[in-house]
C-alpha positions as CSV (number, residue, x, y, z in Angstrom):
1,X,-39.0,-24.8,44.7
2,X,-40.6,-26.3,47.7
3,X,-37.8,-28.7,48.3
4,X,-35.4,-26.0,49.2
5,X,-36.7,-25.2,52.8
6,X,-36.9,-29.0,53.2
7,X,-33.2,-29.6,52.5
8,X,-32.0,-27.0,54.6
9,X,-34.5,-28.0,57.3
10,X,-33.1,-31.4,57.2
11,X,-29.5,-30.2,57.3
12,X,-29.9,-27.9,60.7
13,X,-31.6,-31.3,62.2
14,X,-28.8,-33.4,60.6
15,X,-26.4,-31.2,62.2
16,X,-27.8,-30.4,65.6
17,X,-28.7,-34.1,66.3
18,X,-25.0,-35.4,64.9
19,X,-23.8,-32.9,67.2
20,X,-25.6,-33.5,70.3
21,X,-25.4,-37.0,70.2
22,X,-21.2,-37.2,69.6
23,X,-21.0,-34.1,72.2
24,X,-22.6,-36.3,75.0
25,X,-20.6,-39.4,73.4
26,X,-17.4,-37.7,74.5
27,X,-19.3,-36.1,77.7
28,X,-19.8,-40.1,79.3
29,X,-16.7,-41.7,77.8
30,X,-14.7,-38.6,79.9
31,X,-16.9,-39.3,82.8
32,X,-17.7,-35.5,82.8
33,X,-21.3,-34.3,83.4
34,X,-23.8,-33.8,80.6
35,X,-25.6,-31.3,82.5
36,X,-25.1,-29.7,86.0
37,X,-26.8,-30.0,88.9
38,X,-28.7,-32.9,87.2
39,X,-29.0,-37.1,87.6
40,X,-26.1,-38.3,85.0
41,X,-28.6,-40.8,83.9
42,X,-31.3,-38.6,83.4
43,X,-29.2,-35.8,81.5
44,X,-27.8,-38.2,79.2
45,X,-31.1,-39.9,78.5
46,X,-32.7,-36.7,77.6
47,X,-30.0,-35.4,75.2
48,X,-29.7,-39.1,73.4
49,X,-33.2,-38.9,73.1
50,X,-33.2,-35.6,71.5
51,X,-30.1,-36.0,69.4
52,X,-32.1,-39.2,68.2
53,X,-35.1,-37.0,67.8
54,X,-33.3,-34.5,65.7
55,X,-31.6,-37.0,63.6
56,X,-35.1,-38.7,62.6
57,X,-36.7,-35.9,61.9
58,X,-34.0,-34.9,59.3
59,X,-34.7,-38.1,57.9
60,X,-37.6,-36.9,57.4
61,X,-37.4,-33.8,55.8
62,X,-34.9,-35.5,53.4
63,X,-37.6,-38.0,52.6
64,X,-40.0,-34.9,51.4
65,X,-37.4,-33.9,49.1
């Protein structure tokens, strides 16, 4: 019973860090912003490091399975 909320914890983090992390994939490769009004550099450190965040921790949660 207790691995279901772990499991679908793990899934939302799976998903939002994939996500993140392709989105601002394809945001640098165009050249295009990651966030406005902010350094390049710094708004595309911040959202690798929390797509890479999000990804670990569903590693995690699917460890606790």
């Amino acid at each position: 019973m207790e691995s279901g909320p772990a499991i679908f914890t793990g899934s939302v983090f799976a998903l939002f860090g994939g996500g993140l992390l392709l989105w601002t994939a394809v945001r640098l490769r165009q050249r295009a912003p990651v966030a406005h009004g902010v350094s390049p550099v710094a708004s595309a450190t911040v959202a690798a490091f929390a797509g890479t965040a999000a990804v670990l921790l569903a590693v995690w949660c699917f460890t606790r399975v």
